[in-house]
C-alpha positions in Angstrom: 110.0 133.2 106.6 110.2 129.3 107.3 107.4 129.0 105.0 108.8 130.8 101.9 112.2 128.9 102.7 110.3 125.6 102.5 108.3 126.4 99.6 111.7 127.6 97.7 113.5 124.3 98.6 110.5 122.0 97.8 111.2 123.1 94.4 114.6 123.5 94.3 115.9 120.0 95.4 114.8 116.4 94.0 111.9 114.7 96.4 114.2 112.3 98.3 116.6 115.0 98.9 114.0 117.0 100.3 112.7 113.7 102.1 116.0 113.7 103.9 115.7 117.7 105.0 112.6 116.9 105.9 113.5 114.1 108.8 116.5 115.9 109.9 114.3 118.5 110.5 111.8 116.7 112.2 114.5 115.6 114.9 115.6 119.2 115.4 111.8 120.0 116.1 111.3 117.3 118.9 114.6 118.7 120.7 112.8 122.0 121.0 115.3 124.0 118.2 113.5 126.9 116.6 113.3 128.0 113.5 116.7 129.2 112.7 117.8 126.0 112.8 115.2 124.7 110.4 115.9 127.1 107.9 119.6 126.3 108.2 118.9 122.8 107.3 116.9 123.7 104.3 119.5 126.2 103.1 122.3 124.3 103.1 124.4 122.7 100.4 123.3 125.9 98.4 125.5 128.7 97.7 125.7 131.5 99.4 124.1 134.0 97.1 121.3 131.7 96.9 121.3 132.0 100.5 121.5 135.5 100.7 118.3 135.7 98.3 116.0 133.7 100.6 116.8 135.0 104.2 118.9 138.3 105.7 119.5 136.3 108.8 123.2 136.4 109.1 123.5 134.2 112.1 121.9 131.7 109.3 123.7 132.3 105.7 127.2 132.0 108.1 126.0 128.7 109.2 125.3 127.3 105.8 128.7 128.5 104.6 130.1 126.6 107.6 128.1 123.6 106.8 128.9 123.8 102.8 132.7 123.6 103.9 131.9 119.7 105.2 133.6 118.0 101.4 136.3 120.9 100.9 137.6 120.6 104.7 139.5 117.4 106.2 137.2 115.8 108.7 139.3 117.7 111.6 139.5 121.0 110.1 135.5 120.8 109.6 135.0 120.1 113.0 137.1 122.5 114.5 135.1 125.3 112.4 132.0 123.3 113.6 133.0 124.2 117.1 132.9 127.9 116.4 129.1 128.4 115.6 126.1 126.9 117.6 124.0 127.0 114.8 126.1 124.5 113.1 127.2 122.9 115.5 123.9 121.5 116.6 122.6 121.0 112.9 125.6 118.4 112.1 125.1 116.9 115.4 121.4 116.1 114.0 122.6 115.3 110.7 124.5 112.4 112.2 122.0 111.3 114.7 119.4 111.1 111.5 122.6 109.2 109.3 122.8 106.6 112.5 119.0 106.1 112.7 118.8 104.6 108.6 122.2 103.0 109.4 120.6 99.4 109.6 119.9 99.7 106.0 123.6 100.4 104.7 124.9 97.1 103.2 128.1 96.4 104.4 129.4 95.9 107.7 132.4 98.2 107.1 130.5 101.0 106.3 128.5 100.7 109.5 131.9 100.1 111.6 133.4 103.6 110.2 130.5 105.2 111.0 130.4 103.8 114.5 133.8 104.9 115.0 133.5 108.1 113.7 130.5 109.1 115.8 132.2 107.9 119.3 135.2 109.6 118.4 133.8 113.1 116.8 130.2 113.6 117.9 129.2 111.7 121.0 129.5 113.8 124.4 130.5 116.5 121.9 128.7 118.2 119.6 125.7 118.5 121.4 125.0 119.6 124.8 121.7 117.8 125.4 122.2 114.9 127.4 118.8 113.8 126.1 120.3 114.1 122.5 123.4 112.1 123.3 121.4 109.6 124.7 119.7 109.1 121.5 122.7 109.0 119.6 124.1 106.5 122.2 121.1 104.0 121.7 121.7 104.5 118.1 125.2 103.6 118.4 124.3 100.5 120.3 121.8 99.4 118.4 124.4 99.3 115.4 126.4 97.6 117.0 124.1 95.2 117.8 123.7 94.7 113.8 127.3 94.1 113.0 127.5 91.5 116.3 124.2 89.7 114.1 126.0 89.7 110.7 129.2 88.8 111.6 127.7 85.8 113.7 125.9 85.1 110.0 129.4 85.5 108.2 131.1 83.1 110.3 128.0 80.6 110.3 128.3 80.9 106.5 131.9 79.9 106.0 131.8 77.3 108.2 128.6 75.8 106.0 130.6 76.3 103.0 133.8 74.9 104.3 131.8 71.7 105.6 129.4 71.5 102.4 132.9 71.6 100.3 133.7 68.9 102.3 131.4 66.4 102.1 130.2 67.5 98.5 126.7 68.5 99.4 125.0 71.1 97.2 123.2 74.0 99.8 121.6 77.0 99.8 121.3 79.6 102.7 118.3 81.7 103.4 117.1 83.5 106.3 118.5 81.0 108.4 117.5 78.0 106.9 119.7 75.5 105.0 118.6 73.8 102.4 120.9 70.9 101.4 121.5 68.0 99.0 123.4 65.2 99.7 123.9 62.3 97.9 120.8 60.5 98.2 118.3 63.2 99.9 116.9 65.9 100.5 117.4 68.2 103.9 116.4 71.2 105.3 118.0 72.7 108.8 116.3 75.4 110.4 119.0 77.5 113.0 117.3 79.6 116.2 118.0 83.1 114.7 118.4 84.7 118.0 121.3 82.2 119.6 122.0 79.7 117.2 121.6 77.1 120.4 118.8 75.3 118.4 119.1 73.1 115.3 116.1 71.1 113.3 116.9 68.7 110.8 114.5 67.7 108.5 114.4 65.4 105.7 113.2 64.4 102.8 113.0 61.1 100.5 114.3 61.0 96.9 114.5 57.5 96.9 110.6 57.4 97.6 109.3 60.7 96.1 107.7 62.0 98.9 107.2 65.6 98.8 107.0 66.8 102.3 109.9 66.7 104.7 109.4 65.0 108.3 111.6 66.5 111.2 114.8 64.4 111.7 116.5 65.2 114.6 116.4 68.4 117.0 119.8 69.5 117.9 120.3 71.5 121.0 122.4 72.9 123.7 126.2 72.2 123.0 124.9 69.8 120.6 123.4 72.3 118.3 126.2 73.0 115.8 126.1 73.0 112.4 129.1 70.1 112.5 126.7 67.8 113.9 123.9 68.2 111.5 126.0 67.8 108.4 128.1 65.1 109.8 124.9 63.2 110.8 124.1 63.6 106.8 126.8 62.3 106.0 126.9 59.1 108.2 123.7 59.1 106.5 125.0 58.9 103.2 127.8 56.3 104.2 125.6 54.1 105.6 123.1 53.9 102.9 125.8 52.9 100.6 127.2 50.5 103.0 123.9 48.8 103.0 122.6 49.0 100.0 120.4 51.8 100.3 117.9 50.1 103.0 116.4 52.9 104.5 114.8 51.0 107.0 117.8 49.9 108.6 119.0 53.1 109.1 115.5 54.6 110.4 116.0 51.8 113.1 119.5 52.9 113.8 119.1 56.6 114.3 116.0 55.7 116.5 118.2 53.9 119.0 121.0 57.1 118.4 118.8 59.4 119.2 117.1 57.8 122.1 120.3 57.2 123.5 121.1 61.0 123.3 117.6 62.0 124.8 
């Protein structure tokens, strides 16, 4: 029967539709659920007298019209009805454990924080009663969380660069954390430690002269490693070149003794 079901569906629904059947279903198989539950997951979504057409299980075409209530129902009442029937019960359970594993590729950290709170407050501990499936679902979760921890560190190092490159009037542009930059008179490039941020490089490079190829600067680490320092060492850089008439020398002289001061 399986078989017939999947053939049916393969032509019924669009290939990324089916795509997405077709990993829900392959975490259903690997926590040992039969078939049942397999056609369920095919089936659903389709009305019932579609339903009716392709199996006579009824333990099956009552879960689908369970599962098919998941847009008319509030999120409560749905659940509550979830409750009722194991077949359904344990085929949303995987439909959200299969939604939290392609979560990393949602594009805004509010979506992902909705979904993190609606799975610790709905599903986890509750829906299932494999511990090895809440276990997944909980390394999921954490993993998620993870994510947002990562961008919201990246928002927060973003508006600082923005506040400070308003500031000094340097032009920048932020990739993959690197920083390209360009101050008055040169060229910069400051590559952040992605994991901790405790690890700055500043390089450099010379309009005045046309080189092409930027030399490192300064490392920045420790406390020491902010992006504060790096742009305000640009723009002492840019002060003093003006204040000495552009005699780069001097300064290469001056931030030698700096920095051997600092090491």
């Amino acid at each position: 029967m399986i078989n017939k079901i999947l053939d049916f569906c393969t032509n019924k629904f669009k290939n990324k539709e089916m795509k997405q059947r077709l990993r829900i279903i392959e975490i259903i198989t690997y926590y040992g659920y039969g078939d049942e539950y397999k056609e369920c997951i095919l089936l659903m979504g389709l009305p019932v007298e579609i339903v009716k057409q392709q199996t006579e299980n009824a333990k099956i075409i009552t879960a689908v019209e369970i599962l098919n209530k998941r847009q008319l129902y509030s999120k409560k009442c749905f659940l509550e009805l979830i409750m009722t029937n194991k077949l359904a019960k344990a085929v949303e359970f995987v439909i959200r454990l299969s939604e939290l594993r392609m979560a990393s590729e949602r594009n805004t950290s509010e979506d992902l924080m909705l979904l993190v709170n609606d799975t610790e407050e709905n599903y986890l501990n509750k829906l299932s009663t494999f511990e090895s499936m809440n276990k997944s679902m909980l390394v999921s979760l954490t993993r998620i969380k993870e994510i947002l921890d990562e961008k919201n560190v990246e928002t927060e190092y973003e508006a600082k660069i923005h506040s400070l490159c308003k500031k000094f009037n340097f032009k920048y542009t932020y990739i993959n954390n690197i920083l390209f930059i360009t101050s008055s008179f040169d060229e910069w490039r400051l590559e952040f430690r992605k994991e901790k941020h405790d690890e700055i490089k500043l390089y450099h490079k010379n309009k005045k002269y046309s080189t092409k190829d930027y030399h490192l600067q300064r490392k920045f680490e420790g406390n020491l490693a902010t992006v504060d320092n790096a742009l305000e060492m640009i723009n002492k850089h840019d002060k003093f070149l003006i204040n000495n008439r552009y005699n780069y020398d001097d300064f290469n002289k001056l931030l030698k003794k700096a920095t051997s001061k600092v090491s």
